[in-house]
MIZA-735546 format. One record per atom (N, C-alpha, C): y, z, x. Coordinates in steps of 0.001 Angstrom, whole numbers, padded with zeros to 6 digits, always signed. Atoms other than C-alpha are relative to their C-alpha. Layout:
% MIZA-735546
YZX
...
% end
This chain:
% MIZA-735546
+000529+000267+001359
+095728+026513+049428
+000948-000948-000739
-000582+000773+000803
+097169+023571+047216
+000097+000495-000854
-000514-000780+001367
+099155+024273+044334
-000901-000719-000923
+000959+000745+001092
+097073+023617+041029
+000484-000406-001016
-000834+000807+000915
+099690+022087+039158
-000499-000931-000127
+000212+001291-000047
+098257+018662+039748
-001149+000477-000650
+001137-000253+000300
+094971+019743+039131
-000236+000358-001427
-000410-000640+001441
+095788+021694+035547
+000510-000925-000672
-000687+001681+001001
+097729+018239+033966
-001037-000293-000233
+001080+000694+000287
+094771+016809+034927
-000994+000000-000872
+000967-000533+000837
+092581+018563+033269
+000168+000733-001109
-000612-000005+001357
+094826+018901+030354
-000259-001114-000349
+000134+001425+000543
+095052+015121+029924
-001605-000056-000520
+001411+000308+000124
+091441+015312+030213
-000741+000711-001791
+000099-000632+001344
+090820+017348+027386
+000800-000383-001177
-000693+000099+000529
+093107+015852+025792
+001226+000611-000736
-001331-001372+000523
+096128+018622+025151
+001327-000822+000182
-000526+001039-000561
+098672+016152+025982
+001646+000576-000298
-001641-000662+000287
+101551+018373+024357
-000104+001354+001220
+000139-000409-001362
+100579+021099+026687
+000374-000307+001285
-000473+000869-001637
+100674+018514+029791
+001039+000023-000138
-000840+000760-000172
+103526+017446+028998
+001642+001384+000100
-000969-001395-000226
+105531+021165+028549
-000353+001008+001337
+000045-000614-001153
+103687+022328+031372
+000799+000371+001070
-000527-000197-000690
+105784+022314+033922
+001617+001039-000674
-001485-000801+000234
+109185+023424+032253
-000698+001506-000388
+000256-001236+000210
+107002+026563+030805
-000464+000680+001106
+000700-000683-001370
+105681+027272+034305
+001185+000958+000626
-001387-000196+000120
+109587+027272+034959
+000358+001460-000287
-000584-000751+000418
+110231+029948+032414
-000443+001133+000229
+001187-000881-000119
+107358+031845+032938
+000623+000918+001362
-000438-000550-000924
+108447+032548+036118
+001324+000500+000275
-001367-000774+000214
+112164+033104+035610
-000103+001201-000567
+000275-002019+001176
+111311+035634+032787
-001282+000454+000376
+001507-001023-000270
+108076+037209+034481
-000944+000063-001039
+001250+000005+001316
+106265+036400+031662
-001836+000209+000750
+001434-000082-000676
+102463+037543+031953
-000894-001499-000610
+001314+001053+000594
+099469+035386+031664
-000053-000595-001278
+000110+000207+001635
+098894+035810+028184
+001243-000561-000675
-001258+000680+000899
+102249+034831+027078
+000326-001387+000482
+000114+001267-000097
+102381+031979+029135
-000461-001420-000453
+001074+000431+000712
+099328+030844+027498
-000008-000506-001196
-000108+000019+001777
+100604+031527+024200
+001447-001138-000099
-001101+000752+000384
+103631+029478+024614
-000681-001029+000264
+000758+001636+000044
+101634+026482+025744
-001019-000228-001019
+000603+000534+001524
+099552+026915+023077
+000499-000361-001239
-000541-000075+000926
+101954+027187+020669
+000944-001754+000184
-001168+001663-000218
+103969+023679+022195
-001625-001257-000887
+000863+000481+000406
+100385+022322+021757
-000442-000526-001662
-000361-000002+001636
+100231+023351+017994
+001174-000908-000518
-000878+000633+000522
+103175+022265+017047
+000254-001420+000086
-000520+001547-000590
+103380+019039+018682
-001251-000949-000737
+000964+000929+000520
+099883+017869+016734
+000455+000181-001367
-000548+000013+001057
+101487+018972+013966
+000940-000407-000801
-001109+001177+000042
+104537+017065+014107
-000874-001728+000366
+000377+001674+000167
+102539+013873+014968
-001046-000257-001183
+000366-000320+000894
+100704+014685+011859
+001003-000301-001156
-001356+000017+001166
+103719+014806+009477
+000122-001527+000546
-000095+001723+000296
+104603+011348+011260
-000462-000793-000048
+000733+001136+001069
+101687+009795+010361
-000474+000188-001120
+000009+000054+001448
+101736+010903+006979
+001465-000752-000377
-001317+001299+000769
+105723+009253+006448
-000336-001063+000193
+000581+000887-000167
+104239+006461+008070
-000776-000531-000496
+000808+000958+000929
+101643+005607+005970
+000751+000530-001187
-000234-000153+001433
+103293+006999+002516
+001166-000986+000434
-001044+001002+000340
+105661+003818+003197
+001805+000851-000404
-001384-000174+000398
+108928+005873+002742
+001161+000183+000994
-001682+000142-000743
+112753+005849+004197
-000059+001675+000748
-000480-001257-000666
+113115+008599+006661
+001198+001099-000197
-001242-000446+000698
+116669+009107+004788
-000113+000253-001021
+000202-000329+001677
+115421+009653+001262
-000802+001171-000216
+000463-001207+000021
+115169+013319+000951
+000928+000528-000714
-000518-001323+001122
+116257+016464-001352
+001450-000224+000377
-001521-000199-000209
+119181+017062+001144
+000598-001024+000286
-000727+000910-000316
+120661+013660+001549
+000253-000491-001644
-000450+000489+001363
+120919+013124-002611
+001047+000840-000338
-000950-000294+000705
+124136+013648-003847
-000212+000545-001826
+000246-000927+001477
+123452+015903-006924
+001082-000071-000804
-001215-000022+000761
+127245+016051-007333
+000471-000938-000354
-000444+001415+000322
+128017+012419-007608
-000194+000264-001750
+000392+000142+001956
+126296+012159-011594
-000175+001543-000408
+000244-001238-000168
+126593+016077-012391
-001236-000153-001440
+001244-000076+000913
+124167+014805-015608
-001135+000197+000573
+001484-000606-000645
+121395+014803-013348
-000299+001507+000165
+000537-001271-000031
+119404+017813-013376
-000589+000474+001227
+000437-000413-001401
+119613+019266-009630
-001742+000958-000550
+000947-000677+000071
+117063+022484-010954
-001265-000453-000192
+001209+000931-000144
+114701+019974-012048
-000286-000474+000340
+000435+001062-001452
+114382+017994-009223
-000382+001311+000966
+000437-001136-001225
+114385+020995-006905
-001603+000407-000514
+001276-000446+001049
+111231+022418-009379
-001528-001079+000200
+001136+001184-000573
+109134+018939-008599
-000088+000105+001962
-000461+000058-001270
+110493+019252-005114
-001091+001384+000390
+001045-001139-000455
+108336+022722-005070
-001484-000993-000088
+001104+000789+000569
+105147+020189-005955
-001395+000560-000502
+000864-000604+000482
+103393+022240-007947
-000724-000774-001408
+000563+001109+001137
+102898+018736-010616
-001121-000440+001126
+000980+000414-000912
+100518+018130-007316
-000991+000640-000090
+001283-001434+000275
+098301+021306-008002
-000072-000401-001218
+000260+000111+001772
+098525+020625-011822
-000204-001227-000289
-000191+001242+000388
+097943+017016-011308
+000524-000820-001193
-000951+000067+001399
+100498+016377-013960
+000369-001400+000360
-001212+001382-000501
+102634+012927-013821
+001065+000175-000336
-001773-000419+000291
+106362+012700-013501
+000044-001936-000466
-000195+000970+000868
+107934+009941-015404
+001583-000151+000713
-001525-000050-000497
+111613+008985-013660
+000008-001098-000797
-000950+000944+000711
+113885+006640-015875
+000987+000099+000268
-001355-000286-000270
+117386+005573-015736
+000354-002218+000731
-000885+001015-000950
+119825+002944-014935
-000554-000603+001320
-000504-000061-001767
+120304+000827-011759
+000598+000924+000597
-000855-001040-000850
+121321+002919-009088
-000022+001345-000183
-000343-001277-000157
+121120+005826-010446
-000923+001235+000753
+000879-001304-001173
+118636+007476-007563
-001540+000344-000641
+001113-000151+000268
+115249+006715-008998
-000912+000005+001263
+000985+000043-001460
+113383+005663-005968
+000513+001184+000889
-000667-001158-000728
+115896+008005-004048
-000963+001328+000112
+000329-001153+000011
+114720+010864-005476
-001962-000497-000487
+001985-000031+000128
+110481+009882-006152
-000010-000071+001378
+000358-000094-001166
+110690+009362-002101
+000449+001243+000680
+000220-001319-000511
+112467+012545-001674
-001122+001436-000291
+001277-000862+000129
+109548+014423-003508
-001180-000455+000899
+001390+000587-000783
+107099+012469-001665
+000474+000938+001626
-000046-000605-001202
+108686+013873+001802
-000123+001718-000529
+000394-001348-000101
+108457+017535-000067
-001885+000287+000161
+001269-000439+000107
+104806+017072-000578
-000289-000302+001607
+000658+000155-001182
+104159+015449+003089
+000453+001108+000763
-000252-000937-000483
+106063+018583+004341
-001199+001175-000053
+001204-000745+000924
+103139+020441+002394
-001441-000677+000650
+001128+000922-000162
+100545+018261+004214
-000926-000422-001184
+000622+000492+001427
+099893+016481+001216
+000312-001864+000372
+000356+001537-000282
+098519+012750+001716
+001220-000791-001214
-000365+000972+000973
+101292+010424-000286
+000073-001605+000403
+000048+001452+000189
+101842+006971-001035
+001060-000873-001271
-000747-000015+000590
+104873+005403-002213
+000249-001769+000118
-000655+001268+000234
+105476+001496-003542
+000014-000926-000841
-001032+000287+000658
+106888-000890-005518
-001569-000465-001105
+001509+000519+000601
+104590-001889-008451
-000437-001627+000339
+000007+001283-000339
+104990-005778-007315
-000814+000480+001222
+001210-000159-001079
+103230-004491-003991
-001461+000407-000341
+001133-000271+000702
+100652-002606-006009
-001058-001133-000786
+000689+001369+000196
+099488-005924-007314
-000184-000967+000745
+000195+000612-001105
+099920-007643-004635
-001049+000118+000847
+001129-000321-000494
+097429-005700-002619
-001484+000016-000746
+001504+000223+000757
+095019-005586-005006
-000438-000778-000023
+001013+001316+000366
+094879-009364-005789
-000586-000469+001749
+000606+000604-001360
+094567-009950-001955
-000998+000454+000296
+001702-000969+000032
+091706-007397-001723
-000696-000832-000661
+001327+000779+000900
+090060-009165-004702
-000340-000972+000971
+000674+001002-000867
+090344-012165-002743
-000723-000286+001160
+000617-000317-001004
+089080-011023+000227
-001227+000895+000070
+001832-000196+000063
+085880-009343-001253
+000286+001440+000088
+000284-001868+000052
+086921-005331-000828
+001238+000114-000994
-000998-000116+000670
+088838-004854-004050
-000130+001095+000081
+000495-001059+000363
+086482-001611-004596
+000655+000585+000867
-000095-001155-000910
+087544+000048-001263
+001487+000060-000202
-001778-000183+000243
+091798-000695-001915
+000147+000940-000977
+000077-000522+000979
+090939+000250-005202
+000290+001618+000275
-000107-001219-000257
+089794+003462-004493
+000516+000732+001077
-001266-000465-001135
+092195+004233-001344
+001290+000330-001228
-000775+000120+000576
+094796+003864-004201
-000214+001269-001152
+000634-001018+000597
+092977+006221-006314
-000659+001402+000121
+000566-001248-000729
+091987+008806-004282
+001252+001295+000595
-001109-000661-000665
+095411+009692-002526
+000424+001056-000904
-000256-000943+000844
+096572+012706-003785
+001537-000126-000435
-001380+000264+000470
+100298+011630-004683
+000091-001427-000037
-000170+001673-000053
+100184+007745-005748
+002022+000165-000594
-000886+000890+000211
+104012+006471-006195
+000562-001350-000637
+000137+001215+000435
+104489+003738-008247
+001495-000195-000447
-001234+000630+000678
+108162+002001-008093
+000001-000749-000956
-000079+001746+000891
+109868-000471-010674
-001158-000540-000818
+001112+000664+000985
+107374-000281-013377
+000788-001011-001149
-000849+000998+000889
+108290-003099-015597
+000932-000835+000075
-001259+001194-000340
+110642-004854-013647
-000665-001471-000363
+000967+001323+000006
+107961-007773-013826
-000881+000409-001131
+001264-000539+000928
+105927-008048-017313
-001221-000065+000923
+001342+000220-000401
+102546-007590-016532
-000719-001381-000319
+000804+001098+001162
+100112-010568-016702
-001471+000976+000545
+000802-000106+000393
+096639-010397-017028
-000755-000499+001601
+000389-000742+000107
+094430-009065-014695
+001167+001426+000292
-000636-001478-000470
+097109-006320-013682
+000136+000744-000750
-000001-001443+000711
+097451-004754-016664
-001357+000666+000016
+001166-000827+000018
+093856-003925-016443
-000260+000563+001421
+000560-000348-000836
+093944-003370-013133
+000985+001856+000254
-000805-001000-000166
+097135-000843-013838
-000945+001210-000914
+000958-000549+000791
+094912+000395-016770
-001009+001346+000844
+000850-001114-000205
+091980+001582-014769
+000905+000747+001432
-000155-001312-001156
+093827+003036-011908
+000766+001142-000412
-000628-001195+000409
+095799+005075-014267
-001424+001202-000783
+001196-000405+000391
+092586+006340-015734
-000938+000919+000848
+000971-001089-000899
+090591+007319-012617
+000882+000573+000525
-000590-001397-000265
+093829+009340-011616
+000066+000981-000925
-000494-001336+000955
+094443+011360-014532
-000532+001012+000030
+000394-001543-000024
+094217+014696-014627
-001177+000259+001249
+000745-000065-000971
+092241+014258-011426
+001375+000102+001536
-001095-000067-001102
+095647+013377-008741
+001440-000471-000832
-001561-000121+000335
+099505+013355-009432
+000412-001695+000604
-000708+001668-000116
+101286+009757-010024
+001521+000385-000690
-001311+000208+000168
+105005+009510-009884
+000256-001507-000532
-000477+001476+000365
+106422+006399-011877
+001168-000251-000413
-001234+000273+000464
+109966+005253-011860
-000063-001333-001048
-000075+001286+000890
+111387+002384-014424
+001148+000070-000182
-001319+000569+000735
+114494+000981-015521
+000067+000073-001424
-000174-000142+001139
+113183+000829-018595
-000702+001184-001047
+000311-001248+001154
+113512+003539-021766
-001516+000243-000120
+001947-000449-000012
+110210+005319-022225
-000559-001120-001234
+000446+000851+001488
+110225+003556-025758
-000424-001497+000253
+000389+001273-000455
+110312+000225-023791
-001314-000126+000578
+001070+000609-001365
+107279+000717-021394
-001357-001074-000844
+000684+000801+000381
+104658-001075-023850
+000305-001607-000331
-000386+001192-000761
+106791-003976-023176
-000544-000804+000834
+000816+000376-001828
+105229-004379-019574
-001014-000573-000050
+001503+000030+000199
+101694-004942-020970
-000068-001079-001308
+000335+001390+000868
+100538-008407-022888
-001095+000688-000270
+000917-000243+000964
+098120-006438-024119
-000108+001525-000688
-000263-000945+000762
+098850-003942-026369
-000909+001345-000326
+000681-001386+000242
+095959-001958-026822
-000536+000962+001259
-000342-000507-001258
+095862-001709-023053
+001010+001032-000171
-001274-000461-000197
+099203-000761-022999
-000115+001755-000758
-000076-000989+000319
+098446+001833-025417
-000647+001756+000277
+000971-000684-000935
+095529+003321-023573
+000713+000504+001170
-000457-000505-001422
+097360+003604-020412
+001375+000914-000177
-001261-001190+000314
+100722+005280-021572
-000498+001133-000701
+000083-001054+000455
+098981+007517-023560
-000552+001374+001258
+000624-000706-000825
+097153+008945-020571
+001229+000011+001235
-001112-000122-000737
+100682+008739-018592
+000772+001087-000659
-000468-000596+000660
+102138+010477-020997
+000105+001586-000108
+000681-001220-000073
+099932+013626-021311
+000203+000818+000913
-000416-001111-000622
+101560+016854-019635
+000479-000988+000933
-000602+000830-000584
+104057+014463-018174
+001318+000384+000524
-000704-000137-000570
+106957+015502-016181
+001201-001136-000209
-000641+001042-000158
+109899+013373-017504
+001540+000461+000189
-001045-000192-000586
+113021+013096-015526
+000784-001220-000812
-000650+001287+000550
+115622+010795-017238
+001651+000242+000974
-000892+000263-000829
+118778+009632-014841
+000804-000221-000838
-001008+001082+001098
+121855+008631-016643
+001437+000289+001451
-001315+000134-001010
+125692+008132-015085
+000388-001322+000843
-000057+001213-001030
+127182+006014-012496
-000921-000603+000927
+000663+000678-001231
+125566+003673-010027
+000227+000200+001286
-000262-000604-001120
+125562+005051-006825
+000108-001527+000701
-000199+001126-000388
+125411+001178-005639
+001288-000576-000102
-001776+000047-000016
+128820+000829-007541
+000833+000507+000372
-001253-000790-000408
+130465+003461-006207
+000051-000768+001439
-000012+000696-001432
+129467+002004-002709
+000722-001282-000303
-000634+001460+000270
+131079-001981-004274
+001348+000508-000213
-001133+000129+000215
+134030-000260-005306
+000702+000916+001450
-000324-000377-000622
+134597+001753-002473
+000242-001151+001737
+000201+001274-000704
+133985-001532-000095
+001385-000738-000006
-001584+000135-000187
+136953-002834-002109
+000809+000362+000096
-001216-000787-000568
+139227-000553-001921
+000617-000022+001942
+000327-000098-001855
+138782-000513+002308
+000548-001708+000015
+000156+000990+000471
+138546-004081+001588
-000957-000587+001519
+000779+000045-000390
+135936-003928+004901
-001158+000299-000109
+001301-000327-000005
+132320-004214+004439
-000888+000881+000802
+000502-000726-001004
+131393-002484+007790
+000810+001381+000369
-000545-001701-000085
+133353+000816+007249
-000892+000736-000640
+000963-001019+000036
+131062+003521+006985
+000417+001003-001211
-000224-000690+001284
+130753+005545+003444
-000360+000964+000022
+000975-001505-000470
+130303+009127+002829
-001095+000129-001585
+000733-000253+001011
+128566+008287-000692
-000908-001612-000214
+000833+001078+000083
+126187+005468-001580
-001211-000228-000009
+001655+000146-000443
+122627+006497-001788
-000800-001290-000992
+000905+000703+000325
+120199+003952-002444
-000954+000269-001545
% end
């Protein structure tokens, strides 16, 4: 009688189980070292199975939410600026502004761990299998006008609007012109109080009607940003400077730092 090892891959692949196939053999292994019965055998290949669609799951959610594989809870230095408010980051980090479709509001300095920390909430929610989407507002216009031009603004549009955690870096680094503030307008509109939008800025809350050449825009859309709004404000050193001064001190560029987050 031929062994049915060959035969069983096969008709794993076939079915497509492919995490299965691929633990098969080492669990056949164990199975038989530790006398494991049937059923447990079973259950451990099912369980490699599980897990393994579930991990390629998580990495195509970082994968499409555009974020740094390094920009998470535990890689931010909390202690660097002790002004920052670890409890309140941990508290978003639970993402329960995702159930309450609330918006968070991050401000602050250069450097001081805005994007850092909006991409480490974004990896708490994709931990949560929660669809995000994280980038810069210059890309956010970007895609849009190329959509327009290419005839499916409606379907970007609403991809952008639908996700249940939109991201929006560097609001205001670039005034707005004209169509983006309307186009920032309505997409802040058909999220509200419908899905959760994170928005960092450089600049003071008092500044953001700055951004917008049109004022009564401007006023429309912050007010509805505003509303049960989650605002984080950064202050302290530049985590960028500590990395420039620590550079000179060494006075080598390619010596490796133990502080410097992005």
């Amino acid at each position: 009688m031929s062994h049915p090892m060959p035969e069983i891959s096969i008709m794993l692949k076939q079915l497509r189980l492919s995490h299965m196939q691929e633990s098969l053999q080492q669990r056949n292994r164990e199975a038989m070292e530790g006398k494991l019965s049937w059923t447990e055998f079973l259950g451990l290949l099912l369980q490699d199975e599980m897990l393994g669609r579930e991990n390629r799951k998580f990495q195509g959610r970082i994968r499409r939410a555009n974020v740094r594989t390094d920009k998470t809870l535990e890689n931010f230095d909390f202690d660097f600026n002790p002004r920052v408010s670890a409890p309140q980051i941990q508290e978003l980090g639970s993402c329960r502004f995702i159930d309450e479709k609330s918006p968070v509001l991050i401000v602050g300095p250069c450097g001081t761990g805005k994007s850092h920390i909006a991409q480490a909430i974004a990896h708490c929610a994709i931990r949560k299998g929660i669809d995000t989407l994280w980038l810069p507002q210059s890309k956010l216009f970007g895609e849009l006008q190329a959509a327009r031009a290419a005839g499916c603004y409606e379907k970007k549009f609403a991809d952008f609007a639908k996700i249940p955690l939109l991201i929006i870096d560097d609001f205001g680094l670039r005034p707005m012109r004209s169509p983006q503030d309307e186009d920032f307008h309505d997409l802040i509109s058909e999220r509200y109080e419908r899905a959760a939008t994170i928005v960092t800025s450089n600049l003071d809350f008092s500044e953001w009607g700055n951004a917008f050449p049109n004022q009564l825009l401007a006023a429309a859309t912050l007010d509805r940003l505003r509303h049960n709004a989650h605002r984080v404000i950064l202050d302290g050193t530049s985590f960028r400077g500590n990395r420039d001064n620590k550079t000179e001190k060494t006075g080598d560029k390619n010596l490796p730092l133990k502080r410097g987050k992005n």
